[in-house]
N, C-alpha and C positions, 0 to 999 in steps of 0.2 A: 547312870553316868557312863559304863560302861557299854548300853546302846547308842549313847552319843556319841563316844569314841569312835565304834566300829563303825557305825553310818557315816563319818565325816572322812576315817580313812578309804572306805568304801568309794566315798562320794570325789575324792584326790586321784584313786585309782581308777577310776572309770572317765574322767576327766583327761587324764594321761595319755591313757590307752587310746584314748578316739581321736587323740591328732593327729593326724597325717602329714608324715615326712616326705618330704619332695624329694625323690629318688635321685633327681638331677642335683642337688644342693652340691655345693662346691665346698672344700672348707679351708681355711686359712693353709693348711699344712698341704694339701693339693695343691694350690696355689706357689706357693713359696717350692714344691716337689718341680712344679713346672719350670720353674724360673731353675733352678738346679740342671733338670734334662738340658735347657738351653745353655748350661757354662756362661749362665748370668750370677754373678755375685751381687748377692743382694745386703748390705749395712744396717739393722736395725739402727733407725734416727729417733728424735724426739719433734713432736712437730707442737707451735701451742696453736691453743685451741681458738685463740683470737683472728689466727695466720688463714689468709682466704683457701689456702690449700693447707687443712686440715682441720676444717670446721665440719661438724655432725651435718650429716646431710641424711634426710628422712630420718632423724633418730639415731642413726648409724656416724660413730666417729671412725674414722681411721685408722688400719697400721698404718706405720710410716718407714719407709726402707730410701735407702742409698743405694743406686748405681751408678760410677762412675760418678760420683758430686753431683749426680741430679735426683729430684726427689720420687721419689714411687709413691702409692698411696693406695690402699688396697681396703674396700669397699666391701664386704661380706653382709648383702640383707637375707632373709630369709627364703625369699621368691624371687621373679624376673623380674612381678608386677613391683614390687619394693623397689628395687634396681632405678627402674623405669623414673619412679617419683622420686628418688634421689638423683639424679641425672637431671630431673624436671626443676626440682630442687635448686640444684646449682647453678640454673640455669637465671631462675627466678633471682634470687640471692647476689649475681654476676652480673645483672643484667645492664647495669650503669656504671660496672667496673672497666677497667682498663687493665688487663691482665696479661702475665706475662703469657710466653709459647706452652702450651701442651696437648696434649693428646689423650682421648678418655678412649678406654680399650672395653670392652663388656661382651662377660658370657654368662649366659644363667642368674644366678646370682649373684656375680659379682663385677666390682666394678674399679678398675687400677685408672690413676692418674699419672701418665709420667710428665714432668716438667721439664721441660727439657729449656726453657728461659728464652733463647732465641733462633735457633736452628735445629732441625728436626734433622737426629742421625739415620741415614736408610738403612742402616747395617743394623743399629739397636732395634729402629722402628720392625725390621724384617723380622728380630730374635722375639721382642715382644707379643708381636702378631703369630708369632709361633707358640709362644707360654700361650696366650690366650684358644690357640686352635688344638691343643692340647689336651687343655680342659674342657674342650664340645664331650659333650655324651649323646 
């Protein structure tokens, strides 16, 4: 019994050990550090999950944040390639929608939606484009 234990912890630890972490990986708290550097106040919101801007896309649901009363939505997959098919995702899922104004931002891993509903601010869109050049590594 007690070979079976130690083989199985063995076998979780060796398992662990050989993933490899994408150096580049961004994480929620980088993210939201960026939005800070830029003197963007960001609102933790509630989004449901039925709302075409706050549905899992590849697997991956959303944060959901406020700026200025428009909605943020912040996308953390694990790769670029992840990213990429959630982006492909929305796209598929969209594609006979009529949706409101917005803007999909992406670096690395991640992937923000602002909603901006009907007019695109150049002064936000400039701030944002900056969180996002931020986060390049």
């Amino acid at each position: 019994m007690k070979k079976l234990a130690f083989t199985f912890i063995l076998l979780v630890f060796l398992l662990t050990a050989c993933q490899v972490n994408n150096p580049n990986s961004i994480t929620l708290e980088e993210v939201l550090s960026s939005f800070e550097e830029q003197q963007l106040s960001l609102r933790k919101s509630k989004v449901k999950k039925e709302h075409i801007f706050g549905m899992k896309l590849n697997r991956v649901s959303p944060s959901s944040y406020e700026l200025d009363g428009k909605k943020i939505l912040v996308y953390i997959y694990d790769s670029s390639d992840e990213r990429d098919q959630g982006l492909e995702d929305w796209r598929e899922k969209t594609a006979s929608m009529d949706t409101v104004g917005y803007k999909v931002y992406d670096v690395n891993n991640v992937m923000l939606f602002y909603v901006f509903e009907q007019e695109l601010n150049s002064e936000i869109d400039s701030k944002l484009q900056n969180v996002v050049n931020g986060l390049s590594r």
